[in-house]
N, C-alpha and C positions, 0 to 999 in steps of 0.2 A: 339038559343038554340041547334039546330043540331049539329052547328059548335064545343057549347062547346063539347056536347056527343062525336063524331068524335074525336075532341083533348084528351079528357078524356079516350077512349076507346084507342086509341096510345100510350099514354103515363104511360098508367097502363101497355101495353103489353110490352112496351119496359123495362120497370122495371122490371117487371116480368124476360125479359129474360137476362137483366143487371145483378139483383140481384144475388151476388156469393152463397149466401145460406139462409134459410128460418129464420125466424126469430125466433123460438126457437133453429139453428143452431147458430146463430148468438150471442144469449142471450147466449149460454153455456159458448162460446168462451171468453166472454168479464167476467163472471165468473172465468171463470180459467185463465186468462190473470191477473185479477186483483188478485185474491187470489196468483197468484205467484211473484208479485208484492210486495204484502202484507208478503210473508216467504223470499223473496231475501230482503228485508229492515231489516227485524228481524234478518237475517244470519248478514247483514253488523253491527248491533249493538249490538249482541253480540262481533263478531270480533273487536269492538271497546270497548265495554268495558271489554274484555281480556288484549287488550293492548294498554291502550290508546296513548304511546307514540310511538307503530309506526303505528296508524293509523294517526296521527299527521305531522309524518316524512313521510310517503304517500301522505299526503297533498300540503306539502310542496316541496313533488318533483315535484308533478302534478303541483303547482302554476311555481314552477320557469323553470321548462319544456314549458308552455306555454308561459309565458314572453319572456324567449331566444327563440323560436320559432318566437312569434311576434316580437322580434329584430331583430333576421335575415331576415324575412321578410319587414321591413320596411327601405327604403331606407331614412337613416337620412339626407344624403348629402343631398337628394334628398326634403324634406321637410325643411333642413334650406334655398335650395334657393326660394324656393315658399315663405316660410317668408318672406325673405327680397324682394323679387317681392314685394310682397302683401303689405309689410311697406314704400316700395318708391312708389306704385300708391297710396296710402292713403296720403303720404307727396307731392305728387304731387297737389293731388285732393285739398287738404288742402289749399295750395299754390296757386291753381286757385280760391278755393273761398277768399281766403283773400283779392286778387290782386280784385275781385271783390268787395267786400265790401268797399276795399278802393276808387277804380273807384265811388263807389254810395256814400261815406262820402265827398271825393272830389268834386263832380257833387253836392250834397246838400250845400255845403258851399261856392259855385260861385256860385249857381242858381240862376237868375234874378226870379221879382215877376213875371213877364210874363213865364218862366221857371216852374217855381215851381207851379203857375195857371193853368197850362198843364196836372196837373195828377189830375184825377176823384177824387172828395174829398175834392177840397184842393180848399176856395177859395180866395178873396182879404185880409178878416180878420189873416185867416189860414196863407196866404202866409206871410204878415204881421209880424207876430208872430214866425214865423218859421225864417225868416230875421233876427227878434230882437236878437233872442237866440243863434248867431252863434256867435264862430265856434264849429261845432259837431266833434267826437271824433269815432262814430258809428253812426248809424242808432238808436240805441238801446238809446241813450242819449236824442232824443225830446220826449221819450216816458219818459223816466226816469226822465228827468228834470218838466215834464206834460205841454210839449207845445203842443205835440194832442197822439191822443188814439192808442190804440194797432192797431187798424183796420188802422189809417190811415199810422202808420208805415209797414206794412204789406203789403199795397197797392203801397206807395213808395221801396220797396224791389222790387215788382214784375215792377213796371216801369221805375224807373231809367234806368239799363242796357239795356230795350227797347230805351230809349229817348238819351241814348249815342250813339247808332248804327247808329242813324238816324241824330244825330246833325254833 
């Protein structure tokens, strides 16, 4: 309890001596601050509705003044090669995972039953069935065809490419 009084008695003085002005100085301020607020709004719409076509053409200079602004600031060259970066590591990325999928439709459609017995899940019936059905086309076709469940296609995704590395 000391400790809080001690912090409390600090950090009231330091406020105290922070604070730029007292609180009905304060209060005035944000009064007349907001009150001329309140008469620069009414000044701009009367100005607008005197004339509304060139508060219009005011507009419009401001908008397109900003625009060329921000085009001269942005270096176009400069962002079409970041595109095209960013579209060939995506064509790359792409191209690594397909070359993988196929590695894992190829690896399912050689797998021996002792192969295919190998990954958690799967076992002589499974492997069985999974033999009968071939050849696969994806990973995505023993699910589609309903030779086994989303879970175990899931689980062969995550093993295959482990049990290539190692064969």
């Amino acid at each position: 309890m000391k400790n809080f009084l001690v912090g409390f008695g600090i950090g009231f003085s330091v406020g105290m001596l922070v604070a730029p002005m007292s609180g009905e100085k304060t209060r005035r301020q944000l009064r007349d601050s907001a009150g001329e607020l309140i008469e620069s709004t009414r000044e701009q719409a009367r100005r607008i509705a005197r004339d509304p076509q060139a508060a219009w053409d005011n507009v419009r200079e401001r908008a397109s003044s900003a625009v060329e602004s921000f085009a001269n600031e942005v270096d176009v060259e400069k962002l079409r090669r970041q595109a095209t970066e960013l579209i060939e590591d995506a064509r790359e990325h792409i191209s690594r995972l397909t070359d993988v999928a196929d590695e894992a439709t190829s690896w399912l459609n050689q797998a021996t039953r002792e192969d295919l017995m190998g990954i958690y899940g799967i076992g002589p019936v499974l492997a069985d069935r999974i033999m009968e059905s071939r050849p696969y086309y994806s990973l995505s076709d023993l699910m589609e065809r309903g030779v086994v469940s989303e879970v175990v296609v899931q689980q062969l995704r995550r093993d295959i490419p482990n049990l290539k590395r190692t064969a």
